[in-house]
C-alpha positions in Angstrom: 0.0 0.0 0.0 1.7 3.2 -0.8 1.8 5.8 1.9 0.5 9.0 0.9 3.1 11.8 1.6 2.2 15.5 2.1 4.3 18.3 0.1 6.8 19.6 2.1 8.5 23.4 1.4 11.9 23.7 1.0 13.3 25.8 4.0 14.6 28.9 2.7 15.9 31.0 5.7 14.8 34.6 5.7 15.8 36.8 8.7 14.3 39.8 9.6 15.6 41.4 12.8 13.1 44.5 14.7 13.9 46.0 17.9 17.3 44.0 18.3 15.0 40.2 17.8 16.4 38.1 15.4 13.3 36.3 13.8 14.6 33.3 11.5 11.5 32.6 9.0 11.8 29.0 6.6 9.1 30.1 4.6 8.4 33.7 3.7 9.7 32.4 -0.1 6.2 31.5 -0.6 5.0 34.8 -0.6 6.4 35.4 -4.2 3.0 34.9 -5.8 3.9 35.0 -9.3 6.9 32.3 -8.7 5.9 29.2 -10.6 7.5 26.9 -8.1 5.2 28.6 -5.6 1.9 27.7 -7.8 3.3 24.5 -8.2 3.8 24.0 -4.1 -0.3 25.3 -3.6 -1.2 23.0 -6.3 0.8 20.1 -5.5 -1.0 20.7 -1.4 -4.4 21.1 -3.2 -3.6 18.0 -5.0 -3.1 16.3 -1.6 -6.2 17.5 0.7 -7.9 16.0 -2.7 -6.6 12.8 -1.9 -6.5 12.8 1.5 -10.3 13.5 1.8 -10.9 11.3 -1.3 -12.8 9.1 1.1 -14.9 12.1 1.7 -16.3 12.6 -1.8 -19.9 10.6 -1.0 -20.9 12.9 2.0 -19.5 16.0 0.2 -21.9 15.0 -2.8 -24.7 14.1 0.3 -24.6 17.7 1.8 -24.2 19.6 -1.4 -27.6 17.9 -2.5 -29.0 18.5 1.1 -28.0 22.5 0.8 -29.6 21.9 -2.6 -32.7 20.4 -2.3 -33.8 22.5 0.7 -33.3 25.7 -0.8 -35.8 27.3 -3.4 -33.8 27.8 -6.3 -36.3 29.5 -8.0 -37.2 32.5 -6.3 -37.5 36.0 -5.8 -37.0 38.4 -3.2 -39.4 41.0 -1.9 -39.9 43.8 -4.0 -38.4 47.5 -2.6 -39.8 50.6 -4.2 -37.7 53.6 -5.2 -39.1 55.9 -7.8 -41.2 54.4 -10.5 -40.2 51.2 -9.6 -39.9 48.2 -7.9 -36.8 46.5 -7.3 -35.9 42.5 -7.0 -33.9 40.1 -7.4 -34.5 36.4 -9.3 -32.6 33.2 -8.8 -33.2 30.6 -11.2 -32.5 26.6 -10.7 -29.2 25.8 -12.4 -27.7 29.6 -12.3 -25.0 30.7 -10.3 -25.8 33.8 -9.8 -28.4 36.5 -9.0 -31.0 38.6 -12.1 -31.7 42.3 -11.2 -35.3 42.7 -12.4 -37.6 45.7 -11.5 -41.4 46.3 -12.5 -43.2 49.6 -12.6 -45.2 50.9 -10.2 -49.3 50.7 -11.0 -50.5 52.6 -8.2 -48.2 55.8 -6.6 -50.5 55.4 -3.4 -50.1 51.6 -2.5 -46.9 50.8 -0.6 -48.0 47.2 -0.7 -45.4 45.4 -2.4 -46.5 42.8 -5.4 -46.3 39.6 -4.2 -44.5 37.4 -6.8 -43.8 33.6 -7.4 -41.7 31.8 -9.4 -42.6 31.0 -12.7 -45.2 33.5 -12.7 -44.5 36.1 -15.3 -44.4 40.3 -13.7 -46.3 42.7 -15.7 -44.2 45.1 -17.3 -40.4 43.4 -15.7 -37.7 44.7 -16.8 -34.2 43.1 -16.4 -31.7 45.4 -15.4 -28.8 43.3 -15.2 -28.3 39.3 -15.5 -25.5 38.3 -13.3 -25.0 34.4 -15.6 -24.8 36.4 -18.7 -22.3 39.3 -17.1 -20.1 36.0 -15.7 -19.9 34.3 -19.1 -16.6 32.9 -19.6 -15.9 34.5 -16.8 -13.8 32.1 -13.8 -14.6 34.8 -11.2 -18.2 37.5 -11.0 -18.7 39.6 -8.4 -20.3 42.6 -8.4 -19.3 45.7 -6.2 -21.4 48.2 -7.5 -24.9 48.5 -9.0 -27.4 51.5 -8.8 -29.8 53.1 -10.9 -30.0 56.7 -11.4 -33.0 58.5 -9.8 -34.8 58.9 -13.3 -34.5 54.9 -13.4 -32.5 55.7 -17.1 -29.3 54.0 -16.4 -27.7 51.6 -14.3 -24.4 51.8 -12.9 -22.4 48.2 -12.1 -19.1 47.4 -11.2 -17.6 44.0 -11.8 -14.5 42.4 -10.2 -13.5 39.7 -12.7 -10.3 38.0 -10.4 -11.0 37.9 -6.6 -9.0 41.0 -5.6 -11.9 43.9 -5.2 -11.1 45.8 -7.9 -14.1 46.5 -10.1 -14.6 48.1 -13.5 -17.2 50.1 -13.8 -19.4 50.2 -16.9 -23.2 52.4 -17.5 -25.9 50.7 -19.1 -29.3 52.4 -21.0 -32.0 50.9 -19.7 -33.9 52.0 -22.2 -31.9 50.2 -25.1 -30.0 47.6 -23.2 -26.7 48.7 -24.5 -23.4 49.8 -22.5 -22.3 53.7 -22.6 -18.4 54.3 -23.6 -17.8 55.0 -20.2 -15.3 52.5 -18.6 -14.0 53.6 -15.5 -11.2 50.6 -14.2 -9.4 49.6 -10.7 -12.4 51.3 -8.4 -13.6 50.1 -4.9 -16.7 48.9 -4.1 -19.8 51.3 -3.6 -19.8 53.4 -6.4 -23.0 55.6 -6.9 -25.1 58.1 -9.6 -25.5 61.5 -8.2 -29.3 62.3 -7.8 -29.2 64.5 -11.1 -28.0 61.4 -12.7 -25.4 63.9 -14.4 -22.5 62.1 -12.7 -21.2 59.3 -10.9 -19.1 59.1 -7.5 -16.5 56.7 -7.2 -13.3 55.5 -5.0 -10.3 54.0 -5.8 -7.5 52.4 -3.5 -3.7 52.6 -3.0 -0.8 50.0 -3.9 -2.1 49.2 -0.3 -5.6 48.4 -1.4 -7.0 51.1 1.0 -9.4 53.4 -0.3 -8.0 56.7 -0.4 -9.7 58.9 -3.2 -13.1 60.1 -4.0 -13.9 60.6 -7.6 -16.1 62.7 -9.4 -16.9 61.5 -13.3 -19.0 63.0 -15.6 -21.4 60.7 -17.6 -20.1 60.6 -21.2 -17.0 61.7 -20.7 -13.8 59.9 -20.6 -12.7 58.4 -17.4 -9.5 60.5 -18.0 -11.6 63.8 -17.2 -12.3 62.7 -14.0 -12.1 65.1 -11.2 -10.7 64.4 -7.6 -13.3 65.0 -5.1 -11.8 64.7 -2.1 -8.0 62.6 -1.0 -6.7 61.3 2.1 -2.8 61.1 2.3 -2.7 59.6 5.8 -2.7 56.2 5.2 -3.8 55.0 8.4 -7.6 56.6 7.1 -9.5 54.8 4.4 -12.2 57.3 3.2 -15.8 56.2 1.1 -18.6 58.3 0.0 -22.3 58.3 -0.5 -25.5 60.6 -0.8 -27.9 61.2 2.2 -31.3 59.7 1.9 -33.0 63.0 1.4 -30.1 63.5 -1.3 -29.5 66.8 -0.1 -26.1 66.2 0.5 -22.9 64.2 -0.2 -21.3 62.8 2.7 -17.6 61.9 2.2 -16.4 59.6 5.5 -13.0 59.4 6.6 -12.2 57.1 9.3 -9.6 54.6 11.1 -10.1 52.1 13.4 -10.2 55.0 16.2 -11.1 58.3 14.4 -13.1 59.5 12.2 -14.2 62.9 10.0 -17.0 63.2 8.1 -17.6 66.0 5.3 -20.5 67.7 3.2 -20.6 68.5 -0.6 -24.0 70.1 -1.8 -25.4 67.7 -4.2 -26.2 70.1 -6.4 -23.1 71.6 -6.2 -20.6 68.3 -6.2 -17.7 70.0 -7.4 -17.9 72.5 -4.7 -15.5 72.1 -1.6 -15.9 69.5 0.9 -16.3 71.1 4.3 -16.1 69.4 7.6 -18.5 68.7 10.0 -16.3 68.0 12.8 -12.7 68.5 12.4 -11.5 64.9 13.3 -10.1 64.2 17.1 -8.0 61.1 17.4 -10.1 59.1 19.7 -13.4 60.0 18.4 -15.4 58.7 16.2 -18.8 60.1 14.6 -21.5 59.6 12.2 -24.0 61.8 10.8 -27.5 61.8 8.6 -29.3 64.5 7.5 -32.8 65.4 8.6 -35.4 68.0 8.1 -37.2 69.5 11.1 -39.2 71.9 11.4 -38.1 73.1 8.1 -34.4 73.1 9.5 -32.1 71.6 7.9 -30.3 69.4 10.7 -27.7 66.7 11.2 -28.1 63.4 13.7 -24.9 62.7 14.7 -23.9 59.7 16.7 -20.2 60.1 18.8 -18.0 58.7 21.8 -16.5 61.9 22.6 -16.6 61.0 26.5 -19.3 58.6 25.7 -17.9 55.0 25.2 -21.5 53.6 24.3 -22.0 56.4 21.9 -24.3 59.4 22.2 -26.8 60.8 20.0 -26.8 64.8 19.1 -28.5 67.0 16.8 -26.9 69.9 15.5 -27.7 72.5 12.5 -26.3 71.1 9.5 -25.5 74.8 8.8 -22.9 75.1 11.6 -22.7 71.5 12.8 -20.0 73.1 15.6 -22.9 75.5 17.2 -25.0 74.2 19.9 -25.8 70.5 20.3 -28.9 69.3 21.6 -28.7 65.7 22.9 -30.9 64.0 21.5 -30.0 60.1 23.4 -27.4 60.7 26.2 -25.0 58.1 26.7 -25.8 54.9 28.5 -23.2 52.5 29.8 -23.9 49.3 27.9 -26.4 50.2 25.3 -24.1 51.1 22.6 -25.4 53.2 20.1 -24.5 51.9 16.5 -26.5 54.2 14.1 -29.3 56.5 13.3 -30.8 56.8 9.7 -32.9 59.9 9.0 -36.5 59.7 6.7 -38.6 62.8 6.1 -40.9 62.1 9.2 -39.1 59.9 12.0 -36.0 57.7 12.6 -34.7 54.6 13.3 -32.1 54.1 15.8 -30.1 50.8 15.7 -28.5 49.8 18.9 -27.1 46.8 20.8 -28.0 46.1 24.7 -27.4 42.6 26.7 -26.0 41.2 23.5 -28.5 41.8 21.1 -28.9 44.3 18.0 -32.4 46.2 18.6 -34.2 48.6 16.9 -36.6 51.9 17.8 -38.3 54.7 16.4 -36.8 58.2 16.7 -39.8 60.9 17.2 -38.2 64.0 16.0 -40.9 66.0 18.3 -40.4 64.8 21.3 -36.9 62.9 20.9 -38.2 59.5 22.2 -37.1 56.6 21.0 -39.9 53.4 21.1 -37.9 50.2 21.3 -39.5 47.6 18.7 -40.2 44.1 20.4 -39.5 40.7 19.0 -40.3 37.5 20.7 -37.6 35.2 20.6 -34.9 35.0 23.0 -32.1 35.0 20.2 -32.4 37.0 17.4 -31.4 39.4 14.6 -33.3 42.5 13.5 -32.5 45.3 11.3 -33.8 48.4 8.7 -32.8 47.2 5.4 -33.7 47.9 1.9 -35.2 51.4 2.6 -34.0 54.3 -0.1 -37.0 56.5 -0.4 -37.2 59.4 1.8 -40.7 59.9 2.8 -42.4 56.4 3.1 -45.8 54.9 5.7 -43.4 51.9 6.2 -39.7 51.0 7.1 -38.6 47.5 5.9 -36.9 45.2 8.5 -35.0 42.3 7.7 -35.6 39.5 10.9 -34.1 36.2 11.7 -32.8 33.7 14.2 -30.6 30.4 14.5 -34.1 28.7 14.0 -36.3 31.0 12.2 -35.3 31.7 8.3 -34.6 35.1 6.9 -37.9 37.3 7.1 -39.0 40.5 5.7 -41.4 42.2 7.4 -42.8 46.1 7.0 -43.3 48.6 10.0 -46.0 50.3 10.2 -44.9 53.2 11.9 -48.4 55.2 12.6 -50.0 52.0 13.9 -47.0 49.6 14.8 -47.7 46.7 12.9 -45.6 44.3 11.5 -46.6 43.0 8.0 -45.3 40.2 7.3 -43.9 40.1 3.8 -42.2 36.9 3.1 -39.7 34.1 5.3 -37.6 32.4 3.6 -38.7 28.9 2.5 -36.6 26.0 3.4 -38.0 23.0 1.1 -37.6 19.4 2.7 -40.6 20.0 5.5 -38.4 22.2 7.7 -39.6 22.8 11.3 -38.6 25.7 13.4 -40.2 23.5 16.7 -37.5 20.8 15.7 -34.7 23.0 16.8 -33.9 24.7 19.7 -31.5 28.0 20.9 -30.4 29.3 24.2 -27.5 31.2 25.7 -25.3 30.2 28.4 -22.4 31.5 29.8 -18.7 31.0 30.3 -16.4 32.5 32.7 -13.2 33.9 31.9 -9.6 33.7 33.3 -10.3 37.1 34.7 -13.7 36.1 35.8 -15.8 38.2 33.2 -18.7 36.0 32.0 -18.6 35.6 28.5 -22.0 34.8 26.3 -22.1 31.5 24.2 -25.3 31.1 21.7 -26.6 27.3 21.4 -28.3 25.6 18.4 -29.3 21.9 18.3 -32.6 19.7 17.1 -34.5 18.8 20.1 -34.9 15.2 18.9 -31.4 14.6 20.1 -32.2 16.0 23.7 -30.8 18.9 25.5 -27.7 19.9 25.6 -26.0 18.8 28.9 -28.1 15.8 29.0 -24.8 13.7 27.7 -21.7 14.4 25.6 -22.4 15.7 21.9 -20.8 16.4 19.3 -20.2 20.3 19.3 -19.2 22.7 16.2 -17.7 25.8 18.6 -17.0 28.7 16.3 -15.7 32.4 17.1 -14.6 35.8 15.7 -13.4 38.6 17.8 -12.2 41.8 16.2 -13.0 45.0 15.0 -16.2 45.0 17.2 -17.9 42.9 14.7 -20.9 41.1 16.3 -21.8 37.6 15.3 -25.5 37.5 15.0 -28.2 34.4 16.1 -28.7 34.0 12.0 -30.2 30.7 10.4 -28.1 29.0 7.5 -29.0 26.3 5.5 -25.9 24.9 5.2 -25.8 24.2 9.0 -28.9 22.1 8.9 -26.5 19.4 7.8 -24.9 19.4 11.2 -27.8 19.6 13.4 -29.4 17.0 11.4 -26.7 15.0 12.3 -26.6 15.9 16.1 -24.1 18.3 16.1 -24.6 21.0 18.5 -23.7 24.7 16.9 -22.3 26.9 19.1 -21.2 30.9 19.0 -18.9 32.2 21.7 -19.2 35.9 21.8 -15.7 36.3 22.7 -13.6 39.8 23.4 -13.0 42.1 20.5 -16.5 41.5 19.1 -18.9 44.4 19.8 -22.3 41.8 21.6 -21.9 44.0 24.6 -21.1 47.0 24.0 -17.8 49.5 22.9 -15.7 48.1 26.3 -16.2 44.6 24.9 -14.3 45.7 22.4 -11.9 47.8 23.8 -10.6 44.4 26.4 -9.9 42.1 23.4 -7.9 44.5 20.9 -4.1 45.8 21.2 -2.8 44.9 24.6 -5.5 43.1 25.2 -6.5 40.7 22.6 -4.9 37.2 24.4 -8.4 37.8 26.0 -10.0 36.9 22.8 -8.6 33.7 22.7 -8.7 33.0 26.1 -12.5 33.7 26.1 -12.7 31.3 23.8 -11.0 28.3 25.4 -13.3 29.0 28.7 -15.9 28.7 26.5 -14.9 25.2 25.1 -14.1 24.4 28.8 -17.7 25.1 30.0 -19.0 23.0 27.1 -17.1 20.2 28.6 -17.8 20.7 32.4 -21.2 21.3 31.8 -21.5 18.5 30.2 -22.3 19.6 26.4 -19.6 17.7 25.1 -15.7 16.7 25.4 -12.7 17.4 23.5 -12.8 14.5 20.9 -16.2 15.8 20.3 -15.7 19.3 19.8 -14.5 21.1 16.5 -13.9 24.8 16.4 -14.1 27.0 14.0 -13.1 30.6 12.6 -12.3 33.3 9.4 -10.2 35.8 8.6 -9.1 37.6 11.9 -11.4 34.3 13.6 -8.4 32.6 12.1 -6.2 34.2 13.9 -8.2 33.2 16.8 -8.2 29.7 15.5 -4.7 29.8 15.2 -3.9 31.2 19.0 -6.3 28.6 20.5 -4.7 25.6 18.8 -1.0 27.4 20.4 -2.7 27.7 23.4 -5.4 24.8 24.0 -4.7 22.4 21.5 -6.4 19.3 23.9 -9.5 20.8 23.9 -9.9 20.3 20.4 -10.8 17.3 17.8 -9.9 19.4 14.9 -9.7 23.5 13.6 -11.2 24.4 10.9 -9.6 28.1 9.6 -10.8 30.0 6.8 -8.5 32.6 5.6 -6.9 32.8 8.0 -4.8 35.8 9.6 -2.2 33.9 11.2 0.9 35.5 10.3 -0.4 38.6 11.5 3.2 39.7 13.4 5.0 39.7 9.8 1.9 41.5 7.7 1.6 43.9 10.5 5.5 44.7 10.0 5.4 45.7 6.4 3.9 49.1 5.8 3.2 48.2 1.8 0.8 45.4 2.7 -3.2 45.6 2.8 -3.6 45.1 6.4 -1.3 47.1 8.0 -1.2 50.9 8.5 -4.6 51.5 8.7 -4.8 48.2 11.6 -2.3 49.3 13.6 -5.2 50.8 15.5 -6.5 47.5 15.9 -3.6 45.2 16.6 -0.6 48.2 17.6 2.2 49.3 15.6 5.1 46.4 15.9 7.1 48.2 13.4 7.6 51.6 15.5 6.9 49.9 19.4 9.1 47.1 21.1 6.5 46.2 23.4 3.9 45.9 20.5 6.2 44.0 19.1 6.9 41.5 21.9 3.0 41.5 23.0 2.2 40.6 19.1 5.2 38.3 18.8 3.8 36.2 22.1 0.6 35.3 20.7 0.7 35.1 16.3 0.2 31.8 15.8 2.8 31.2 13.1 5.3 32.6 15.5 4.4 30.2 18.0 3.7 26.7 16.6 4.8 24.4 19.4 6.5 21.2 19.3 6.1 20.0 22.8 2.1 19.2 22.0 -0.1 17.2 19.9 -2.4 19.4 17.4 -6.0 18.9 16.8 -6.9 17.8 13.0 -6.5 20.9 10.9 -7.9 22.6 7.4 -7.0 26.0 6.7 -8.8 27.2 3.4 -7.4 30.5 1.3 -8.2 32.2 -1.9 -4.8 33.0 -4.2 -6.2 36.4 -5.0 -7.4 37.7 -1.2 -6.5 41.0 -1.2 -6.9 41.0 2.7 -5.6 38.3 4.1 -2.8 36.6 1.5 -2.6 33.1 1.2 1.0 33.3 1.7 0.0 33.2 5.5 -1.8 30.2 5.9 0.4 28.5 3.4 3.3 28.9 5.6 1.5 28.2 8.7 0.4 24.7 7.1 4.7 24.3 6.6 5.4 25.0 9.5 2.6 22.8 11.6 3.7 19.7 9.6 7.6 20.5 10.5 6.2 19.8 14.3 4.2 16.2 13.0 0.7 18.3 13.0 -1.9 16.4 10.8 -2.8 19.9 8.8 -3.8 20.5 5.3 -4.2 23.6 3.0 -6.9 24.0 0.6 -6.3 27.3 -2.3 -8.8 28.4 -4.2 -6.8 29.2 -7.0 -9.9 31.9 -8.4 -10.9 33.1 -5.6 -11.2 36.5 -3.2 -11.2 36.4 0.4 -14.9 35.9 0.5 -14.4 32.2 -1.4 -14.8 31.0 -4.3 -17.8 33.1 -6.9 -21.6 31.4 -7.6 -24.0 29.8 -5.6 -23.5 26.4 -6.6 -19.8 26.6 -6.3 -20.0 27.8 -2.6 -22.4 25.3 -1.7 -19.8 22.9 -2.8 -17.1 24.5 -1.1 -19.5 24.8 2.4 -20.0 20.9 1.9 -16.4 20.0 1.4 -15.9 22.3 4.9 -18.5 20.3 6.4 -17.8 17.1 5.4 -14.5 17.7 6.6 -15.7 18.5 10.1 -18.4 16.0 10.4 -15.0 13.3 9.7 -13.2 14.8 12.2 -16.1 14.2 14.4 -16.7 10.5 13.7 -19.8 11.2 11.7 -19.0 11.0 8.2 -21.2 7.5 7.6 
């Protein structure tokens, strides 16, 4: 029988010396993307995982039909109005990707969206813009921009055709179907028509893929007569645009991890100079909307300017640095996380005990009515809102056990109308499944939340040891929602038990969450999450050989540390582009994420203690070779423009140099969202998942 071998990097000593440490790195060759031999390397370790989960290939095929047949393939999405018009999306069975349809409006007066159904023809649709057809011959489709201009004459998309974010940006006539001369190339995301529809506003990035310029171009002209709106030199800012909802103004946003500015153009005067509201503060952070009352023009601004929860102000939008009145004073541990302005009222979005909610903003009185939802674990949120003066707001609702919903607000009578949930084919039943929250405590004794997810047929978690898929995030106070996923039926089906742990560094409760698991604090986020896995297992949820965990991006840093630090408590790590060289990217000033995170993580380059705190926990810095690793798949994309797969590649070198089991799966057209198509990421969820359910000992 002929052993199967895994491919092993040549070690090509580097050093790098910082602050008087010597750092001696084997593998940093394989950054040199364009390097043949280092193609060949990632091909010859894809060609490996291949064989190595060979075995695999059944339940792969199993899940990818499960994901398959319980999702409506044929559908539509709930229809948002905006001018003449309303707005939807189609999928169609067999089709990767998405159809931008719209339909006119047949009565100005009814807000009632048409209800529509698959294979029922729409009177009067219109496609706008058919994603299949765009991504003919095409490895890679994703689209980063797409709007239509006010008049509903022309659309506006932006294509990226490799994986790296940068998106060409072409202008369709609706009315004939055919593509203007204008190509604009190499923009960001986000693009936008101003509301005359005369122009569009773009940004562009740096060598270091941060956005750094605001553009102005004119429609029909070349894209070499465009006009610089606004430019940040400071490279630790990134800076984006876009146009109030009462499109009164332009609002240019500058901002770091720390600080931010914000500035106004007249949109009726867009090449007129930019003029701040608040001149930016390192420390403080704002946002502002524009809002009309009584017939003044006003600004909401949200800031932590001795509010670490956030504080909500209205100021004239006049002279934004005159009086402020205060609109929702700050409030330890309900952190404010944005206000958006409509003619009449508001909606205030805010977090509190570790859930998003949502309220009405009465611009009389200044109250703010809290909406209610029932379940004990949920997501709510305004979404899909453009006009300025509507009856209704559209919320977008969900939970680990209740499918996406769509629902419309009533605001004069409170109602929710229910527009459509999400089937899930295959006889789905919300009362199968169950959710909770328990708690962990931490090292320092600070409880830490943990979200649960099982099917009740199994029993209850705690009842005996079950198999447990642990998964966890932990930066840039991004909050990991209760949020119901197809996908993850195939687990729970299988008596897996899904768990979040909302760990340090995430934002569930509240700005000081945040604050204790980044810079000189962020071992906390790892350590949260290993006293998380440990109260699984004294509780009685599970034990290590049954417990997988799980993470992405900067979660793979967290991956990565936890495997360093924990690596018993653990059956296998599953790490999706992951950040795990984070010391070395952090170093280099010319890479993606670097100067604009040293907010986040510290600046090694310029600090010795940085430096030594950052050094301590990176996990590629810190493989061990006195311990025996969990299982491990770490899955990249060749073209991720934010985490390269240079870092997992050498992390996967150096774990097998210590006898780690670990393999390395590139997507070799791919960003750092995976691969591009429905169908394609289904498979590439199912190969994840079949992956985890063999580490398990459920892959029969």
């Amino acid at each position: 029988m002929t052993t199967l071998l895994p491919p092993v990097a040549p070690v090509r000593p580097i050093t790098r010396i910082h602050h008087g440490d010597e750092v001696v790195d084997e593998y940093e060759w394989l950054r040199a993307k364009d390097d043949p031999e280092v193609i060949a390397h990632l091909e010859a370790e894809n060609a490996y995982t291949e064989a190595r989960t060979a075995a695999l290939e059944p339940l792969r095929e199993r899940i990818f039909q499960e994901i398959k047949s319980r999702t409506l393939e044929s559908d539509l999405s709930v229809p948002t109005r905006e001018g003449d018009w309303w707005y939807y999306g189609r999928s169609v069975e067999g089709q990767q990707y998405g159809i931008h349809c719209r339909a006119p409006l047949t009565d100005p007066a009814d807000w009632t969206p048409p209800v529509l159904s698959p294979g029922v023809d729409v009177p009067g649709e219109q496609v706008l813009l058919d994603g299949n057809i765009e991504a003919d011959g095409l490895e890679f489709f994703s689209l980063g921009s797409f709007d239509v201009s006010v008049d509903g004459t022309l659309l506006l998309y932006g294509v990226d055709s490799e994986g790296d974010e940068r998106y060409t940006l072409r202008i369709r006539d609706l009315g004939t179907g055919k593509d203007l001369p204008d190509v604009i190339e190499q923009t960001s995301s986000g693009a936008m028509f101003s509301p005359d529809g005369r122009f569009v506003v773009y940004t562009t990035v740096d060598d270091a893929w941060r956005p750094d310029t605001v553009w102005l171009h004119e429609v029909g002209t070349p894209a070499s007569d465009d006009v610089t709106l606004f430019h940040e030199s400071d490279e630790r800012y990134w800076v984006g645009a876009g146009f109030t909802r009462s499109q009164r103004y332009l609002v240019i946003e500058v901002g770091s991890s720390i600080t931010s500015e914000e500035y106004l153009v007249d949109a009726a005067d867009l090449r007129s100079e930019p003029r701040s509201i608040w001149p930016r503060r390192e420390g403080v952070e704002y946002s502002a909307t524009h809002a009309v009352v009584d017939g003044e023009d006003v600004l909401y601004i949200l800031h932590n300017h001795d509010a670490l929860d956030f504080e909500l102000v209205r100021v004239s939008a006049a002279n934004p640095t005159g009086p402020r009145a205060v609109v929702l004073a700050h409030e330890p541990g309900r952190r404010l996380l944005d206000v958006s302005a409509f003619r009449d009222w508001g909606v205030v979005s805010y977090r509190r005990e570790g859930l998003a909610r949502m309220g009405m903003l009465d611009y009389a009185t200044d109250r703010v009515d809290e909406l209610d939802f029932a379940e004990e674990l949920y997501s709510a949120g305004a979404a899909g809102n453009p006009e300025w003066a509507p009856p209704l707001v559209r919320l977008g609702y969900g939970s680990f056990v209740t499918p996406g919903t769509v629902y419309d607000y009533v605001v004069a009578t409170g109602e929710f109308l229910l527009r459509k949930r999400q089937p899930v084919l295959g006889g789905y039943d919300a009362d199968d499944y169950a959710q909770s929250r328990v708690w962990a405590t931490a090292s320092d004794g600070v409880r830490v939340p943990i979200s649960l997810v099982w099917k009740t047929s199994f029993g209850t978690p705690g009842d005996g040891p079950r198999p447990v898929h642990l998964y966890g995030y932990g930066s840039y106070e991004h909050s990991i929602e209760p949020g119901f996923s197809v996908a993850r039926l195939s687990m729970l089906d299988r008596g897996v038990i899904f768990a979040v742990a909302h760990v340090r560094g995430g934002g569930e409760m509240g700005r000081q969450w945040y604050e204790d698991g980044k810079l000189g604090h962020k071992r906390n986020t790892f350590t949260d999450f290993v006293a998380c896995a440990h109260e699984l297992v004294a509780s009685g949820v599970t034990t290590p050989d049954r417990m997988v965990a799980e993470g992405g991006s900067a979660g793979g840093l967290l991956m990565g540390a936890v495997a360093n630090i924990a690596p018993e408590m653990f059956a296998g790590i599953l790490a999706d582009v992951p950040f795990v060289d984070a010391l070395t990217t952090i170093l280099d000033p010319s890479l993606p994420l670097t100067v604009i995170e040293w907010d986040e993580w510290g600046d090694p380059l310029h600090d010795p203690e940085v430096y030594a705190y950052m050094k301590s926990y990176t996990p590629y810095e810190n493989v061990r070779t006195d311990v025996a690793y969990p299982r491990i798949l770490a899955a990249t994309s060749l073209n991720d423009t934010r985490v390269f797969y240079v870092e997992p590649a050498k992390w996967v070198a150096r774990l097998r140099a210590v006898g780690a089991d670990a393999l390395l799966k590139c997507e070799m057209v791919a960003g750092h969202g995976g691969v591009s198509g429905r169908y394609n990421a289904w498979r590439q969820r199912a190969f994840e998942l079949a992956w985890l359910l063999d580490v398990l000992d459920l892959a029969d």
